[in-house]
C-alpha positions in Angstrom: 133.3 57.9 41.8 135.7 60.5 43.7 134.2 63.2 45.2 136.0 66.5 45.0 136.4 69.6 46.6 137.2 73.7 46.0 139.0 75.9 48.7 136.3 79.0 48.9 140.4 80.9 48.7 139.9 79.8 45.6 136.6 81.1 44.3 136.8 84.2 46.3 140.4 84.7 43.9 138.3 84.0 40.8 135.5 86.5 41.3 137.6 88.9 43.0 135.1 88.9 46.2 135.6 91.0 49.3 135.3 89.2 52.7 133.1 90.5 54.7 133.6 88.0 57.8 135.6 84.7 57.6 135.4 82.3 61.0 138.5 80.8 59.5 141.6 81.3 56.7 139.2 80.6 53.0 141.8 78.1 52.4 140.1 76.1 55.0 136.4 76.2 54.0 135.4 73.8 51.5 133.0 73.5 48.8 131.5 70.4 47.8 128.8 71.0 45.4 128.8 72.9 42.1 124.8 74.3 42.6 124.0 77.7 44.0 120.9 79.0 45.9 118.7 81.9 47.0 117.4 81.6 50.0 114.1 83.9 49.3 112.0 81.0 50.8 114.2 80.3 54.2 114.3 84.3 54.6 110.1 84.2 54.2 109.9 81.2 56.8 109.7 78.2 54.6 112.6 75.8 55.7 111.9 72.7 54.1 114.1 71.3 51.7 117.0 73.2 52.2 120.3 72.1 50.8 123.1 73.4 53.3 126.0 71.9 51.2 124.7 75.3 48.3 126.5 78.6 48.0 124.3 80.8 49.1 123.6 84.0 47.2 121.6 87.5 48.9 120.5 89.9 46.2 118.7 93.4 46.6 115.1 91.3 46.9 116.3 89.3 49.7 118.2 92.1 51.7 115.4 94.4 51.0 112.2 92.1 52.1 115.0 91.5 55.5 114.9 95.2 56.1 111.2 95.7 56.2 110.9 92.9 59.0 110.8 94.1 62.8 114.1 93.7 64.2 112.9 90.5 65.9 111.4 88.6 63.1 114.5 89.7 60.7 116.7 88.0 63.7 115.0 84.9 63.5 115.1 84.7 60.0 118.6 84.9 59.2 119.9 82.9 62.4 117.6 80.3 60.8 119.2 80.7 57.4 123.2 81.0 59.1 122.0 78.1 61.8 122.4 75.7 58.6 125.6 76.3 58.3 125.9 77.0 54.5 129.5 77.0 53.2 129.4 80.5 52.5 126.8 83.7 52.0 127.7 85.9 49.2 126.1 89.2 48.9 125.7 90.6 45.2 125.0 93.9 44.1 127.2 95.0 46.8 124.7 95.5 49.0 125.7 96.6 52.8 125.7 93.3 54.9 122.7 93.7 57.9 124.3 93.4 61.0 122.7 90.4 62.0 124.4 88.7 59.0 127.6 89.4 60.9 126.2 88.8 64.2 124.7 84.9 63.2 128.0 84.6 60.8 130.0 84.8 64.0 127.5 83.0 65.7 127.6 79.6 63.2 130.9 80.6 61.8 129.7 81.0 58.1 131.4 83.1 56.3 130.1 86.2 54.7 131.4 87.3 51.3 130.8 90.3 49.0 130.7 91.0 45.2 130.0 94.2 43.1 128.1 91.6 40.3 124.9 91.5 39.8 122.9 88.4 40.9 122.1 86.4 37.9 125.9 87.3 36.7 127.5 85.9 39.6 125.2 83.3 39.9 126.6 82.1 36.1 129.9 82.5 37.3 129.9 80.6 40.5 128.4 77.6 38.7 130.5 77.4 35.5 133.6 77.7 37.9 132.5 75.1 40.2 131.2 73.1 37.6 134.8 72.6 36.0 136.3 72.3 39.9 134.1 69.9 41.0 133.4 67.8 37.7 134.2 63.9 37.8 137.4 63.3 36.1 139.9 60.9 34.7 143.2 61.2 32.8 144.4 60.1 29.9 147.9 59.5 28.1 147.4 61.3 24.9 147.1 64.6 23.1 144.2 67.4 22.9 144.4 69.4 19.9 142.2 72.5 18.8 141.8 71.7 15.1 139.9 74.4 13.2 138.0 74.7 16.3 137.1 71.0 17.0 138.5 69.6 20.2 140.6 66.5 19.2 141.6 64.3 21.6 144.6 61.9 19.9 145.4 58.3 21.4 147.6 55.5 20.6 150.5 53.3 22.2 153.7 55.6 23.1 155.6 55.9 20.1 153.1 55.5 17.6 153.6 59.8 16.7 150.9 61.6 18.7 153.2 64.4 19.6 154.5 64.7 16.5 151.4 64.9 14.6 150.5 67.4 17.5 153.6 69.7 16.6 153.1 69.5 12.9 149.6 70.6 13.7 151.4 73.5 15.9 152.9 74.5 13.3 149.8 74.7 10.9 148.4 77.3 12.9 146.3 75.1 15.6 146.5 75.1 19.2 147.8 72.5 21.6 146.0 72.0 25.1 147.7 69.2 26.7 150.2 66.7 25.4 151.5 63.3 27.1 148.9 63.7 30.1 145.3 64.5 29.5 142.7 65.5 32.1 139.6 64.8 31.6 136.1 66.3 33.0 132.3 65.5 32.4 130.9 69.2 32.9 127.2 67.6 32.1 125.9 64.3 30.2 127.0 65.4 26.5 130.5 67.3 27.6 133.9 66.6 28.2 136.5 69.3 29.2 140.0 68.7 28.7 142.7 70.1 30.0 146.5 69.6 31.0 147.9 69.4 34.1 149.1 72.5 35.7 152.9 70.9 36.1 153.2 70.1 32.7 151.6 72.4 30.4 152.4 73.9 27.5 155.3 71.2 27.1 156.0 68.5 24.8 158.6 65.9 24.3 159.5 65.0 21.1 162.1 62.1 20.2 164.8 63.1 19.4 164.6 66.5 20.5 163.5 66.6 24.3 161.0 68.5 25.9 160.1 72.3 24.7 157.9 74.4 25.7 155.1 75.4 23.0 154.2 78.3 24.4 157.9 80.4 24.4 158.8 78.5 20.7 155.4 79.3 18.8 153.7 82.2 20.6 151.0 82.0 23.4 148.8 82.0 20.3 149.9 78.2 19.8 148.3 76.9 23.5 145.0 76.8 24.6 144.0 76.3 28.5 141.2 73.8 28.4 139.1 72.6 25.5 135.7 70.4 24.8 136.4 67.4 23.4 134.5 66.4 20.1 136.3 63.9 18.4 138.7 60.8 19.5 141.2 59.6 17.0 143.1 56.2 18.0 146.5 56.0 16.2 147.6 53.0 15.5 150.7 51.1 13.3 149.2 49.5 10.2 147.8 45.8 9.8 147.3 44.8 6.6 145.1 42.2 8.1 142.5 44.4 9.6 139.5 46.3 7.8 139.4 50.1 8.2 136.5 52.3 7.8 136.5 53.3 3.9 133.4 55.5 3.9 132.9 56.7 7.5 128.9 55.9 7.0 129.0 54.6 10.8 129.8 56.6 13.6 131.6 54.7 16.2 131.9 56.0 20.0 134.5 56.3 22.3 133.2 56.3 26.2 134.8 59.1 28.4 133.1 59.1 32.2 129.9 57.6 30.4 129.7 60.9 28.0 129.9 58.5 24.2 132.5 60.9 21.7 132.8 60.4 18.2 135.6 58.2 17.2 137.9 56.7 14.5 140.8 54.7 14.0 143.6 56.0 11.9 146.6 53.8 10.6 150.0 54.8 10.8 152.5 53.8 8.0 155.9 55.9 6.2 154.6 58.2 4.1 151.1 58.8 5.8 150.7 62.9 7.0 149.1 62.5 9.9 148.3 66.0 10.2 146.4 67.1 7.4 144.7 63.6 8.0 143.7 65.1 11.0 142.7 68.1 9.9 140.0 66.6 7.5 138.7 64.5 10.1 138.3 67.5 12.2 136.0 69.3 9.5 134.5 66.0 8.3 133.3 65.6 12.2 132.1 69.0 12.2 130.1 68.5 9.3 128.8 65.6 10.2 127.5 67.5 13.4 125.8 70.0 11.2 123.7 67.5 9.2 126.1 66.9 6.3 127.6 63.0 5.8 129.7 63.4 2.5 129.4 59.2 2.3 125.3 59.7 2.5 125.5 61.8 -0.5 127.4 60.4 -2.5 124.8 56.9 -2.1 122.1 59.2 -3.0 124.0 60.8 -6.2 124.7 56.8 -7.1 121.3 55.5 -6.4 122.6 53.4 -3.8 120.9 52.3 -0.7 122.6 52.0 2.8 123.3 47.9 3.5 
């Protein structure tokens, strides 16, 4: 699986952090893993088990324990903790940088960043952002919806009416997050993000019609950035030869990145609305997720047991 990077430009943009000393241009410095650390142990002595590829993160605990060192022993510890070439020190609280973090920055070229947060607050925001930068991903040619809340990502062979089901859903009052190209990222082992492309969002194409732009015909109100994905629905024409769920007792799964998502199939014929279809699948699946199978009770209210 790919392995992928951030440009610390573009973290230090998203927290709004202050540099403090930069060997290089941020654009330049990259970071490859989506954990963050304290170095309270290094700055004590202990060096074992350090992971160098961490953001780095000096609170009011670590900078004060530093300042109650003799100068010697405090220059010892943090060239030992810039000597291991972290991608980047971040000071929280805004605490005044020691000089010796500026002298061993220069030193190892590590480059030393400020925010006004506080520690466990930045700490949350530096992994949710990496988390979503640096998350495996795939993409997929389809439609994420935000149906009553439920993330619904819509598939089916071009042509079959996914966008059209995702403009009459529009219309209803829902939000579209991505339509023809769908990106796709496992955040942990139970979630999938989706989101569109930056080139193409917010647009459409519609048969018939062309391409418009959701966002400047139905209001910002209409689009959504990103969205977790809860449900799959496959489109597909009708075949009167097949058998289609009639009680939705099972649960099938659909595999995104190894992350199993709820799915169903859905036949397509003339007369069929696809979107209040959709709609009822969306709070059917969220019932279902909070304990409540409408096909289960109705068994129990006939006496019936499961085959």
């Amino acid at each position: 699986m790919q392995n992928y990077t951030v440009p610390l430009s573009k973290l230090a943009e998203h927290l709004d952090l202050e540099t403090v000393y930069t060997p290089t241009n941020l654009e330049d410095i990259m970071i490859c893993s989506p954990n963050v650390n304290r170095p309270g142990l290094i700055v004590t002595g202990y060096s074992k088990y350090f992971d160098s590829t961490r953001v780095q993160i000096i609170g009011l605990m670590e900078t004060s324990y530093l300042s109650e060192l003799t100068p010697e022993l405090r220059a010892e510890r943090v060239d030992n903790l810039f000597a291991r070439k972290p991608p980047v020190i971040i000071l929280s609280h805004g605490v005044t940088p020691l000089p010796e973090f500026l002298t061993y920055g220069e030193k190892h070229a590590v480059p030393v960043l400020r925010s006004m947060a506080i520690t466990s607050v930045l700490m949350g925001d530096i992994i949710n952002f990496l988390s979503l930068e640096l998350a495996p991903r795939i993409t997929r040619h389809g439609v994420l919806v935000d149906v009553y809340g439920e993330g619904i990502l819509i598939l089916g062979d071009s042509g079959v009416g996914k966008s059209e089901t995702a403009i009459e859903l529009v219309k209803r009052g829902h939000r579209l997050v991505a339509d023809d190209a769908v990106e796709l990222r496992r955040l942990s082992d139970h979630t999938i993000v989706g989101t569109s492309p930056e080139n193409i969002r917010h647009f459409i194409e519609l048969r018939g019609i062309g391409i418009i732009n959701v966002a400047r015909v139905f209001g910002m109100g209409a689009v959504k950035a990103s969205k977790r994905v809860e449900l799959v629905i496959e489109l597909e024409p009708w075949d009167k030869t097949k058998a289609y769920d009639r009680t939705g007792l099972d649960t099938p799964s659909y595999d995104i990145l190894g992350v199993p998502i709820s799915s169903m199939v859905i036949p397509v014929m003339p007369g069929r609305n696809l979107a209040v279809i959709v709609e009822t699948a969306a709070i059917n699946n969220r019932q279902k997720a909070m304990g409540y199978n409408a096909a289960k009770d109705l068994l129990q209210r006939l006496g019936l047991e499961e085959d």
